[in-house]
C-alpha positions in Angstrom: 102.9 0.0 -0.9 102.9 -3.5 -2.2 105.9 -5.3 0.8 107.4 -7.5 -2.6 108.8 -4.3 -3.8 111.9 -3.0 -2.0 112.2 0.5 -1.1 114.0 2.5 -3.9 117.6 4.0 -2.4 119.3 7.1 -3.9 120.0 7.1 -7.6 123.6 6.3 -8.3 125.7 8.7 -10.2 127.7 7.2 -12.9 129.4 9.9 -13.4 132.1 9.0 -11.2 133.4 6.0 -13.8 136.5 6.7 -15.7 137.7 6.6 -19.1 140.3 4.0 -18.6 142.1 4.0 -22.2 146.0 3.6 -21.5 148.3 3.5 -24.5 150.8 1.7 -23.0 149.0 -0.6 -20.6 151.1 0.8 -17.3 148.5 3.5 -16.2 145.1 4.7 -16.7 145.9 8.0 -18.8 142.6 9.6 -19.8 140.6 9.4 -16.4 137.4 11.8 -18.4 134.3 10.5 -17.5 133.5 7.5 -19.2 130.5 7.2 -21.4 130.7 3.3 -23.0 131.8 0.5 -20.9 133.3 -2.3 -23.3 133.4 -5.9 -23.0 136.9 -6.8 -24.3 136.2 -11.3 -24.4 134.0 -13.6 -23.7 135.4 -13.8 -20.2 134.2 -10.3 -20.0 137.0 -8.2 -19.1 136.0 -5.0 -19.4 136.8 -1.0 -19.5 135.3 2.1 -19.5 135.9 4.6 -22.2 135.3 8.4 -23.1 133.3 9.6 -26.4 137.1 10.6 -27.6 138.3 7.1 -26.8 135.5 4.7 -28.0 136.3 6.6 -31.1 139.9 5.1 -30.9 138.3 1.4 -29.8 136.1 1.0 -32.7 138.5 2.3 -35.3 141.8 -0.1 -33.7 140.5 -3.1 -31.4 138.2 -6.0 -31.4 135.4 -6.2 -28.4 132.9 -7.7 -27.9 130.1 -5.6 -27.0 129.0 -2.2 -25.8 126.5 -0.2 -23.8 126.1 3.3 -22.6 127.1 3.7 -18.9 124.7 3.0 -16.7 123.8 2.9 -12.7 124.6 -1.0 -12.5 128.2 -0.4 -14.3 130.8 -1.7 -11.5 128.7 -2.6 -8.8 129.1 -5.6 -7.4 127.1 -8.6 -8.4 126.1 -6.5 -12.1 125.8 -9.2 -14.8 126.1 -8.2 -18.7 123.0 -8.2 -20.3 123.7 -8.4 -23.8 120.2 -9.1 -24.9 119.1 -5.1 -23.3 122.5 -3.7 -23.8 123.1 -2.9 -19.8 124.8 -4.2 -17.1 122.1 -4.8 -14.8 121.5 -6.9 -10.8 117.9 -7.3 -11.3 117.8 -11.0 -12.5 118.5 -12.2 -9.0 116.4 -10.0 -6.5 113.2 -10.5 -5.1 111.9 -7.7 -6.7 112.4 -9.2 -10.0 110.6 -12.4 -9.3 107.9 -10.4 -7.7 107.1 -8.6 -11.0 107.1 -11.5 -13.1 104.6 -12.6 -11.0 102.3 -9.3 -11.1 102.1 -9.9 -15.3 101.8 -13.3 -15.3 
């Protein structure tokens, strides 16, 4: 095994993300498991939303982007990636840097 590669840990499970549409801003109501996680302005507030309540976004509210939910959604240090439509840590590990190397 090439040592510029890190060793692979456990795949995460989105699954445990949240739809968190509330109505009346007060509490998350829904709590399904989100599918979409929304990026509500520029300084990227975001939420997570169900299939039943991304329905609801699109048709009532402005955002500005979208992806599916994903295994970087949440975690600490994720960045946006609207070019790839993810969130995503990979731009800053040595990994990364590594592979640009290998297809250079």
């Amino acid at each position: 095994m090439n040592e510029s590669f890190p060793a692979l840990g456990p795949e995460v499970d989105t699954s445990t993300q949240q739809c968190s549409f509330s109505p009346d801003v007060s509490d998350n109501t829904c709590q399904v498991p989100a599918l979409w996680h929304i990026a509500w302005d520029t300084d990227l507030e975001n939420g997570f939303a169900c299939r039943e309540h991304m329905a609801v976004v699109q048709q009532r509210f402005v955002y500005i982007d979208r992806h599916p939910i994903g295994p970087d959604c949440g975690m600490p240090g994720a960045r946006w990636d609207f070019d790839h439509k993810r969130c995503n840590r990979s731009d800053d590990t040595p990994a990364l840097a590594a592979a640009k190397e290998l297809t250079a």
